[in-house]
N, C-alpha and C positions, 0 to 999 in steps of 0.2 A: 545581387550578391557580388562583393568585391571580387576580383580574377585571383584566385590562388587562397580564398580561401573556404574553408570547405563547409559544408552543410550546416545548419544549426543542431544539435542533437535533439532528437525529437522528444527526450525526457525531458530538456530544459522547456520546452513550451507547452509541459502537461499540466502546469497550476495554471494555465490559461483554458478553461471549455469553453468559451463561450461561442464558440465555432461548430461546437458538434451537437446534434441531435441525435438523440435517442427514441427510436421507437418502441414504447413499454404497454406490454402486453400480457395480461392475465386477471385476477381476479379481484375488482377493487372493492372495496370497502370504506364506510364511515368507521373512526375511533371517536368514540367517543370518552370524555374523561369526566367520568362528575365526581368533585371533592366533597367532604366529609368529618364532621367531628364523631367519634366516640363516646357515650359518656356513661352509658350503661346498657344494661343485657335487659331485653324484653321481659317482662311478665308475660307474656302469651306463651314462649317458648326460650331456652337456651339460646338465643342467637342475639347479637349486640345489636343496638337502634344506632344509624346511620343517621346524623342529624345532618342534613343535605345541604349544601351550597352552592358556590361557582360551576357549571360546566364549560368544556372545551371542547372543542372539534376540528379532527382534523382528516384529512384523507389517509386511506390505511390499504392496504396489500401494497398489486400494487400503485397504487397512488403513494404511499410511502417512498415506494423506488423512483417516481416522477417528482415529488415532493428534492428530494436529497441529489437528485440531477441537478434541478433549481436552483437548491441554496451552494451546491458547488459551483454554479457559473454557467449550466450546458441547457440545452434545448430539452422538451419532452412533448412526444404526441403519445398519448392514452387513450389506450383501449380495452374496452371492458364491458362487460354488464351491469347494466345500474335498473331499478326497478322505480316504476312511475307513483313513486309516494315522500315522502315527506325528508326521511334522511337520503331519497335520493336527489332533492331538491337543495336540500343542505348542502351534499357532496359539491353539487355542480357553481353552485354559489361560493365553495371553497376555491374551485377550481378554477375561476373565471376571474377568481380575483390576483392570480398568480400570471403575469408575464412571463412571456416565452415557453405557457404550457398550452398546447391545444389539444381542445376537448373531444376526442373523437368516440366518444361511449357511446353504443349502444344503449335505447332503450328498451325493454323488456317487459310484457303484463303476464310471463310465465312466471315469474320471482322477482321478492323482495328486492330492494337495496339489503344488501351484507351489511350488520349496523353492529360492532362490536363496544359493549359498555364498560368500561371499567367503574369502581366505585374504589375509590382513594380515600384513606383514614390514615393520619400519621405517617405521610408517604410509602405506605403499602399498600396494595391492592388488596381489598377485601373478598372482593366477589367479582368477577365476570360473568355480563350475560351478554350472549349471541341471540341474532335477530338473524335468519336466513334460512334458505327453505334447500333439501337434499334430493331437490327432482332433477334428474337426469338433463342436460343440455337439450334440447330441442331444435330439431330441425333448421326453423327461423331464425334462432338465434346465432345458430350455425353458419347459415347464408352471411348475415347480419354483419356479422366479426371478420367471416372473410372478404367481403365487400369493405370495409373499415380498411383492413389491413391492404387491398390492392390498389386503394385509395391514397396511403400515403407510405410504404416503405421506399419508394423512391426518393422520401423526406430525410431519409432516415440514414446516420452512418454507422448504427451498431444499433442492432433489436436485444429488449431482455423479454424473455418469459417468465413473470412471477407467480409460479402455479402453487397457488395454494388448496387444490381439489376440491375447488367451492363448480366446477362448471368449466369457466372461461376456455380454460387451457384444454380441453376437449382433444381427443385422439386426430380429427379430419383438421383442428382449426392447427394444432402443433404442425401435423406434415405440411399443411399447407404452407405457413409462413417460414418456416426453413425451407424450403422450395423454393420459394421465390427469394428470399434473403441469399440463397447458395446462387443462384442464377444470375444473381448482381454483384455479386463478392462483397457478400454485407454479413459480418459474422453475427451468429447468435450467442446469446449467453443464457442459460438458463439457470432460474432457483428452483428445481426439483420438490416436489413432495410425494410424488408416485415411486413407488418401490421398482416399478418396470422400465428403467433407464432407458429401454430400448425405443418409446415412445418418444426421445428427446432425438434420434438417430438425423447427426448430420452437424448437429451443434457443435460448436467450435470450443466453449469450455462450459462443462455442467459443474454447478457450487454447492454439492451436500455437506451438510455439519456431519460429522462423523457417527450418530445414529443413526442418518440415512443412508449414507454411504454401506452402515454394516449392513442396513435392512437390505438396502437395493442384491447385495452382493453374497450377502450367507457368509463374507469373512471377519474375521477379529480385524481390530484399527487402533488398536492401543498404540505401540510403536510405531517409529517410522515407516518401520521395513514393514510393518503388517498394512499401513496406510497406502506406499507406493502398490501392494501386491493387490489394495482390493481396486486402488484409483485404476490400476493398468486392466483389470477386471471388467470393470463399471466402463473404461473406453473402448470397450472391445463389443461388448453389449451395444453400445450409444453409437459406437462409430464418432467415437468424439477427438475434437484435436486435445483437449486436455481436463481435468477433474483439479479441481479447486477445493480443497477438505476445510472447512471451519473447523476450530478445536475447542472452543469454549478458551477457558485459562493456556490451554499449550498452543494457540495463536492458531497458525493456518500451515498450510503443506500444499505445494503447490507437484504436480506430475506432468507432464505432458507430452504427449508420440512423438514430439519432435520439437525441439526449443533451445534454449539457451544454455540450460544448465548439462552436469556432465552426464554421460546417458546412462541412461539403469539407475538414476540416483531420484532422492526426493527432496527438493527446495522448500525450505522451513521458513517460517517467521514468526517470531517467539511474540508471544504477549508482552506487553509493560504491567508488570503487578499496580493497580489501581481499585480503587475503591468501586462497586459495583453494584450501581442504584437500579437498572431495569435494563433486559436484552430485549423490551419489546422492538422489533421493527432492525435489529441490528443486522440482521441478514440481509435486508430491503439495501440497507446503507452500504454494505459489500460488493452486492452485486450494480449497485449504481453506478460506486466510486472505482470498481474495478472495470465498469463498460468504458465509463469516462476517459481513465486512463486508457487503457488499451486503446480506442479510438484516437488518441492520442497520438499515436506514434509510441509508448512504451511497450516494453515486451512483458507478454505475461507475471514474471518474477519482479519486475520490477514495479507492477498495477498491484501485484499480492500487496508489495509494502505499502503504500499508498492507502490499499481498501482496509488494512491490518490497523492502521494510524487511524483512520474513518471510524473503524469499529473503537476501537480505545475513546473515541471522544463521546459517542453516543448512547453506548451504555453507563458510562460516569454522569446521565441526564435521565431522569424521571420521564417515564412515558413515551409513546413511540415519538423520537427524534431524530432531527437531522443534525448534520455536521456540516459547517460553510468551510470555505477553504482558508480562510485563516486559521480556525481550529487543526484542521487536515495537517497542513502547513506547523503549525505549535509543536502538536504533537509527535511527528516524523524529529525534529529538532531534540524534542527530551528524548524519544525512544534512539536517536543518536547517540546521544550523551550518557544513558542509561547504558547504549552498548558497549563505546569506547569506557567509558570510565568501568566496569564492569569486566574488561575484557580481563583474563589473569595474565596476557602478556602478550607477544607479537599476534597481530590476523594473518591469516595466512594470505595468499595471494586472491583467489578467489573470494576471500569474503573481505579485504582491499578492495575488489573491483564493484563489489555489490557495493561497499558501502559509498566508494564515491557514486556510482548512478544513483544512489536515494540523494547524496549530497546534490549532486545536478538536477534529480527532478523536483529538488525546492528554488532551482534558480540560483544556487551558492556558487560561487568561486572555489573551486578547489588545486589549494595551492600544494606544491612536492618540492623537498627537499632531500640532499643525501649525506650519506658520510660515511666513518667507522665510527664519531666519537665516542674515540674510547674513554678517555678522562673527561670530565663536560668542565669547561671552562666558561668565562665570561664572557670570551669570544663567542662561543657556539653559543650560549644565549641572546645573546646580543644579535646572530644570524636567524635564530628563530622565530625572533620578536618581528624582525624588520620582515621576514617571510609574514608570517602571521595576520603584518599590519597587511600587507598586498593583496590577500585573499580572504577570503569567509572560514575554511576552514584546511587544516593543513594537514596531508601526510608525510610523515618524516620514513625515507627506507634507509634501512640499516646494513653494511656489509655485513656478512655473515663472518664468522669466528676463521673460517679457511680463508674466505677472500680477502680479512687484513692482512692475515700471514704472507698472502702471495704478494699483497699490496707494499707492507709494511715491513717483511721480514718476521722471521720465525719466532719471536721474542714479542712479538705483537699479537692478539692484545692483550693489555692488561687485563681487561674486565671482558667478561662471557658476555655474549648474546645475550643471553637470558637476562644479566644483570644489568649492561648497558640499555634495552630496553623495559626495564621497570622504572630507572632513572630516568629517562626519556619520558615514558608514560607521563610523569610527575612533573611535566613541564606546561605551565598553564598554557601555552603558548600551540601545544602538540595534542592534534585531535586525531591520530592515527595512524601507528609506528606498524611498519611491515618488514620484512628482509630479502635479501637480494645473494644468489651466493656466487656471480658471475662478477668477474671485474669493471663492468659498470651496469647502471642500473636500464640501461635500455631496453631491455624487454617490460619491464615493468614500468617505462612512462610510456609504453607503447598498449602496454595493457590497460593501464590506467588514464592515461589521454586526459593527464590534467591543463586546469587553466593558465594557470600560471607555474612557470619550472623558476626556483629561487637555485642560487651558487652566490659564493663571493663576489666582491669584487677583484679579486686578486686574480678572476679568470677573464679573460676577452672572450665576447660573446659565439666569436668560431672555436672553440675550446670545450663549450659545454656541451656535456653530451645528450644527447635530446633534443636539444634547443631546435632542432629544423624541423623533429615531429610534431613539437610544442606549437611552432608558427603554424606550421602548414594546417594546423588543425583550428588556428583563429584563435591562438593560447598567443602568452605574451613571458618573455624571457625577462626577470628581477633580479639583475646584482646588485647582492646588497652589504653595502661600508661593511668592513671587518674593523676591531678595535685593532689596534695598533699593540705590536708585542704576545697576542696572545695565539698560543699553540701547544697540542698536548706535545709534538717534539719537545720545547722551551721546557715544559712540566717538566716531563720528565729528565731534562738535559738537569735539570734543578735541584729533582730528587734524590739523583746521582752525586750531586755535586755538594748535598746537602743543603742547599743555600732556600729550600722552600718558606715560604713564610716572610723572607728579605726583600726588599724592592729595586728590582732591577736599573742597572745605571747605564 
């Protein structure tokens, strides 16, 4: 690393996994998919004939979660129970055909292979039939999985549990592998399906959709504030560092004992309204894309957006699917754009700093600009264009309505905050207008810690303010050409003088 300049941010190097393994642990399963035409209803009885086609196969619990590790770029060792027949022969042939997954299952002559069938007619599913058997985990296979697991978490930079109460995830095989996960500083993540959270005790973040969360807890989870009250609930139970709520349509709510966001509060991330073809496996794809990240170097809030984009791309996909990182990547980009364009007018500071860390953990350039402009001139477009061209995406801060007056004088400004920022908004060029009410914007490029700081050139580069946080931080200082003649002084020296609309000599 060059002398003086400082760390890389560990969100910009989270679309890259291909560094980190994951140890995935719980209960796998074959999906299988058999397609189907319709064409009419039995004479034996009311039920419609299934005139049978193509099938497909793919790995399901979680193998789905090792599956979506994969296609995002990261490692996977799996473990599981697999039963000595036919779809468990299929499974492991799925599994062997995937680089950078090792196969660490267990086999088992107490039970099946888990073999879940879907039967698709008109891109619906008609029927589901389950193949697995409800006998209690066994001893041996007990031994079995902890042996697996002491075998290779030393492999491993972040374990998930995908308990889906088929077995795997067994009460001795849980306490064990967070034991030893805790003992190496190797955090756990678990997908919950037992209502007794307590049996997760020691896990760093548990992820119930919000009917588990109610079950687990005995509380209402409709609001925010009813969500934060059962998540702090549910962590108290778990001994957990933080609870991850899925919401279906109202996206995810993230809580945690101790984190980023302000304390006592609940960190949200809204769905993108999208068309919604199957949530088979979409949970599998959350808790992957949020081990990923977090392994990462991102901080919880910032893994939520990430797995929130992940879930957006694979429920818009028929069947249990996965999400590669260019999808991941697309989607953060529109649920961007969905948000700025969307927004009814300034972000506040806080939700400024969330949005450039989603901008950084795509790898973007994020460029800042300042000003009062009050009147928007040619000039100031002409500043925001050249900023714009500099960087991937830009936030413009705005003096607040008191800081012109002190800036400007009492007669300033023309145009309110509110107004000069919907005008702003309206500028192709402006992906994210904030305000400032201090006479310069230095706290806020210190909170925001963009890549590049844009000013005129009418300033020398010891002049602008920021510019030393900007370097020191590995950011780069843009003066950029102003046209010549223009200012909203000049304006309004004009509209005074009446001479507006005439060309100056």
């Amino acid at each position: 690393m060059p002398p003086g300049r400082a760390p890389p941010d560990p969100a910009r190097r989270a679309v890259d996994f291909s560094s980190i393994t994951v140890l995935c642990i719980g209960d796998v399963m074959l999906d299988r998919f058999v397609y189907g035409e319709m064409e009419r209803i039995s004479p034996e009885a009311p039920v419609p004939v299934l005139r049978l086609g193509r099938t497909r196969e793919m790995p399901g619990g979680v193998g789905n979660v090792a599956n979506n590790i994969l296609s995002l770029g990261g490692r996977a060792i799996l473990i599981g129970l697999v039963g000595r027949d036919a779809p468990g022969a299929a499974l492991r042939t799925l599994l062997g055909a995937r680089p950078g997954l090792t196969d660490a299952l267990v086999d088992t002559d107490a039970r099946p292979t888990i073999c879940k069938t879907r039967f698709i007619a008109a891109n619906q599913q008609v029927i589901r039939a389950d193949e697995e058997s409800r006998l209690p985990v066994q001893d041996a296979e007990t031994r079995a999985l902890i042996a697996a697991i002491d075998a290779h978490v030393d492999a491993a930079r972040i374990v998930v549990l995908s308990d889906y109460a088929k077995g795997a995830c067994a009460e001795p095989v849980v306490r064990h592998v967070i034991a030893r996960a805790r003992a190496r500083s190797i955090p756990v993540f678990v997908d919950p399906k037992s209502r007794d959270f307590s049996r997760y005790r020691g896990a760093a973040c548990i992820t119930p959709n919000a009917r588990e969360l109610a079950q687990a807890t005995g509380l209402p989870v409709d609001s925010d504030a009813e969500i934060e009250q059962a998540a702090r609930a549910a962590m108290i139970q778990a001994d957990a560092g933080a609870i991850l709520a899925t919401r279906s349509e109202k996206g995810m709510a993230l809580v945690e004992r101790t984190g980023t966001g302000p304390a006592g509060t609940v960190q949200t991330v809204p769905a993108r309204a999208r068309e919604v073809f199957d949530v088979s496996g979409a949970g599998d794809t959350v808790i992957a894309t949020l081990a990923l990240a977090a392994a990462s170097g991102m901080t919880l809030a910032q893994a939520m957006h990430v797995a929130n984009a992940a879930a957006g791309v694979v429920v818009g996909k028929l069947g249990t699917a996965t999400a590669d990182i260019a999808e991941v990547l697309a989607e953060l980009d529109a649920q961007d754009h969905a948000h700025v364009a969307g927004a009814p007018g300034l972000l506040s500071r806080d939700q400024a700093a969330d949005q450039v860390a989603r901008w950084k953990a795509q790898g973007l350039r994020v460029g800042f600009t300042n000003g009062c402009f009050d009147i928007l001139h040619p000039g100031h477009v002409g500043l925001l264009a050249a900023a714009r061209a500099g960087c991937d995406r830009l936030v413009v801060a705005l003096n607040t309505d008191a800081s012109v007056a002190r800036l400007k004088g009492p007669d300033r400004p023309v145009n309110t905050l509110r107004d000069r920022a919907t005008v702003m908004m309206g500028i192709r060029h402006v992906d994210a207008v904030v305000a400032f009410d201090e006479d310069t914007p230095l706290n806020l490029i210190r909170l925001l810690l963009p890549d590049v700081l844009v000013k005129g050139a009418d300033y020398a580069p010891d002049q602008v303010v920021g510019a030393d946080v900007v370097q020191a931080a590995g950011g780069r200082l843009l003066l950029a050409r102003l046209e010549d003649g223009q200012s909203t002084t000049r304006t309004l020296g004009r509209i005074r003088a009446g001479t507006v609309g005439t060309r100056e000599r």
